[in-house]
N, C-alpha and C positions, 0 to 999 in steps of 0.2 A: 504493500500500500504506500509507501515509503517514496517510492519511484514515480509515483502521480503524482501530477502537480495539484497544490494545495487545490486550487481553485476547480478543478478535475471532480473532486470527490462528493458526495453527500452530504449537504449539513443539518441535522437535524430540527425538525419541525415541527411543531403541534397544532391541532386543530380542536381547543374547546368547542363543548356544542352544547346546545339544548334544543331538544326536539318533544312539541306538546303531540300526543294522539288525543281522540275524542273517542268516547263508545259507540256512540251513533256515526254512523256517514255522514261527513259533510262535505259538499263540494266545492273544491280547490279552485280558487281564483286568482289568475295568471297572466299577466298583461291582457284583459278583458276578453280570457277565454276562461270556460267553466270545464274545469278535468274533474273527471268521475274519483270518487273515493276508492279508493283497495283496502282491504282488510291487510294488517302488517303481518307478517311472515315470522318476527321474530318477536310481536305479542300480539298473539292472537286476539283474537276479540276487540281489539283498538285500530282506530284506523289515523293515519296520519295526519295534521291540522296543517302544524308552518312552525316554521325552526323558532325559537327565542331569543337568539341574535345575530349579528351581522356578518357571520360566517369570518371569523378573525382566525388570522394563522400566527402563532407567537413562536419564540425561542428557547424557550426550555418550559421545563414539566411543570416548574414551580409556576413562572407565568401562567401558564392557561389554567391551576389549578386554583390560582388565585383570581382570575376572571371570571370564574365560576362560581364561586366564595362570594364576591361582590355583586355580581346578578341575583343570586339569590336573598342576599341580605337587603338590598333595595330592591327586589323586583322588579328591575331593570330586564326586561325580556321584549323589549320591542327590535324587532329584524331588518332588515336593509329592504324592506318595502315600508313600516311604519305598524307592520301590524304589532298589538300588544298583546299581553294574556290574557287569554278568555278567562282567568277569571282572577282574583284576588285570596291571598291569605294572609291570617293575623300575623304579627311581629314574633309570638310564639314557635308558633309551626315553621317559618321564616327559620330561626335560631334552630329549630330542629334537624330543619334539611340539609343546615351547614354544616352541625355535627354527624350527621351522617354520608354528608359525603366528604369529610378529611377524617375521615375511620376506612373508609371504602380501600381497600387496598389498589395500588398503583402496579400494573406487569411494564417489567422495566424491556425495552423493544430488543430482540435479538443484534448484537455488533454487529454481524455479517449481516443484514436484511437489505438488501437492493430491493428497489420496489418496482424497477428494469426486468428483474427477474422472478422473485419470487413474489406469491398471491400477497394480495394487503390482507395486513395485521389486524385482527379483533382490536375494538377499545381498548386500550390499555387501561380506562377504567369507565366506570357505565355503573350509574345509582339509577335507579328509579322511585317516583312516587306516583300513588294513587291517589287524585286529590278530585274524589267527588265522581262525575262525568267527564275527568280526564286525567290523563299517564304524562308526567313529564319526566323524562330519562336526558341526564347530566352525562357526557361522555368525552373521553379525549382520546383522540386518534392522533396516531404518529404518522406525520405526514412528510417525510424527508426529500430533501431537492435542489439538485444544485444551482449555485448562482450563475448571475449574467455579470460577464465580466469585460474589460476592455486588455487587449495583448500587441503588441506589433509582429507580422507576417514572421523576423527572421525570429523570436523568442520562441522557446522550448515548449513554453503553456499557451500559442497559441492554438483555440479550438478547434482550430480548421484539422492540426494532428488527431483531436479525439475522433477524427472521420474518416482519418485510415484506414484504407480495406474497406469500407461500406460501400455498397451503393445507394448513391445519392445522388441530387437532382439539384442541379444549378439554376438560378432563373436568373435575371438582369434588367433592369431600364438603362435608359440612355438618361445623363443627369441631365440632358435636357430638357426631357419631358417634364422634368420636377415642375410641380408649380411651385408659385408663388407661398403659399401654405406649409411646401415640404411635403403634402403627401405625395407618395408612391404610387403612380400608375400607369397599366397595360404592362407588367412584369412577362417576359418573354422566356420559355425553356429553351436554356441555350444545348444544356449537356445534360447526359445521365449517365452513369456510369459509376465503375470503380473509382474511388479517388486517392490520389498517390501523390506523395508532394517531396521535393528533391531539392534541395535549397529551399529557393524562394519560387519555384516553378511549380505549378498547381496542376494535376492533369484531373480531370471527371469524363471518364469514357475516352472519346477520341479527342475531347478539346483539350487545349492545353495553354498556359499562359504564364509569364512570368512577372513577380510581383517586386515592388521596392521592399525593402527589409523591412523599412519603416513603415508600412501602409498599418493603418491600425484594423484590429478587427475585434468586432464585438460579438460576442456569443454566450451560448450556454453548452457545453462539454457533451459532447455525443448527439447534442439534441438539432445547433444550427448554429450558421457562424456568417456575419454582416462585413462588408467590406466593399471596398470601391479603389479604382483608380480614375485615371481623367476624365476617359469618357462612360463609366457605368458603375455602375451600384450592383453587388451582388450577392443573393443570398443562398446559400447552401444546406442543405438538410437530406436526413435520411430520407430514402424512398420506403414509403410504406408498403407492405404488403397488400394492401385494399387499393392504393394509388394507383390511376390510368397508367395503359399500357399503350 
C-alpha cells in the first residue's frame, strides 16, 4: 500500500442517517410526481416516508455519531427538501433515544474493504425506535472515497497512471467552443482504447499525443482524469461495461 501514492488511496467516510417508515402506505412525493409506497424488506410491516436529514457525509465515526446525538436532542430532522417529522416527542423520550443510541454498539469497517471490489458494508451501527404510527432507524454507513486532486503530466501521482492498462474513452472540445460561462460543450470521442503512457506521451487505442510535463491534470484515481493543452480540453475515464459500442 506503501507504493500508492497518498492521494491514490481510500479515505474514509461516513454517512449518518435517519430514515422515518410509516405503518400505513403513504405516497412518496418527488419533484411533483407521486411514487407508490413498498413495504420495506428489512422491516416489515413499515413502509418508507423520507430520510430526516440532509444526507451529510463526514470524517470520522465520532462526527457522524455526534450528528446524530444532536438531531435527536433538538429534533432537528428536517431533509434537503424541507420536509420535517411527522411527528413530535417530549424532551424525555428525546434524552432516551440518545442514551440508546451511544450504548448501540459501533462495527468498526474491515482495513482491507475497497468498495471497487467488494459488496457494501451493513451499518456499522443502526438503532431503531417505535414511536407511535412510525419507525425511525438512526444509522451510519461507511462510505469510503477517494479524493479529487490536482498533479502535473511529468509527476508520479498523476491520475492519468491510475488508468494504466484500462480501457478507457477519451472525449475533447476545442477550447474554442468554450463559452463565455466556461461550460463545456459538444464533447467529441476522440479514442478508446488501452491506455499506456511513456514519458509525457499519452496513447488511448491508436491515438497518441505528447504532453508538457507541466500541463496540470485534475482527477480522481482510477475513476477520471481532466486536462488540456492549447487547442483542447480532455477528459479521460474508464469505459464501462454497459457503455456504447
Amino acid at each position: 500500500m506503501n507504493d500508492i501514492p497518498r492521494e491514490w488511496q481510500l479515505e474514509p467516510h461516513y454517512e449518518p442517517g435517519l430514515y422515518w417508515f410509516s405503518r400505513e402506505p403513504q405516497p412518496l412525493k418527488l419533484l411533483g410526481e407521486e411514487i407508490p409506497a413498498t413495504e420495506s424488506e428489512e422491516y416489515p410491516g413499515w413502509y418508507f416516508l423520507h430520510r430526516g436529514d440532509p444526507m451529510r457525509i463526514v470524517n470520522s465515526l465520532e462526527e457522524a455519531l455526534t450528528t446524530l446525538k444532536s438531531r435527536l436532542k433538538h429534533w432537528n430532522m428536517e431533509d434537503l427538501l424541507g420536509r420535517r417529522a411527522p411527528i413530535e416527542v417530549s424532551n424525555k423520550v428525546r434524552k432516551q433515544m440518545v442514551i440508546e443510541l451511544l450504548n448501540t454498539p459501533i462495527v468498526t469497517p474491515p482495513p482491507d474493504y475497497d468498495p471497487d471490489r467488494d459488496k457494501p458494508l451493513p451499518p456499522l451501527l443502526s438503532c431503531k425506535w417505535e414511536l407511535g404510527d412510525y419507525l425511525l432507524v438512526a444509522s451510519i454507513d461507511y462510505t469510503p472515497f477517494r479524493p479529487e486532486f490536482s498533479a502535473h503530466f511529468g509527476q508520479p501521482n498523476n491520475p492519468i497512471r491510475s488508468l494504466v492498462g484500462q480501457v478507457c474513452t477519451l472525449d475533447a472540445i476545442d477550447l474554442e467552443l468554450l463559452d463565455e460561462d466556461g461550460e463545456e460543450q459538444d464533447w467529441e470521442e476522440i479514442a478508446v482504447g488501452t491506455v499506456s503512457l511513456e514519458g509525457n506521451r499519452l496513447t488511448v487505442g491508436f491515438w497518441s499525443h505528447t504532453f508538457d510535463e507541466n500541463t496540470e491534470v485534475i482527477g480522481v484515481a482510477y475513476e477520471e482524469a481532466n486536462f488540456k493543452d492549447r487547442e483542447k480540453r480532455y477528459y479521460l475515464s474508464p469505459r464501462r461495461s454497459n457503455d456504447r459500442t
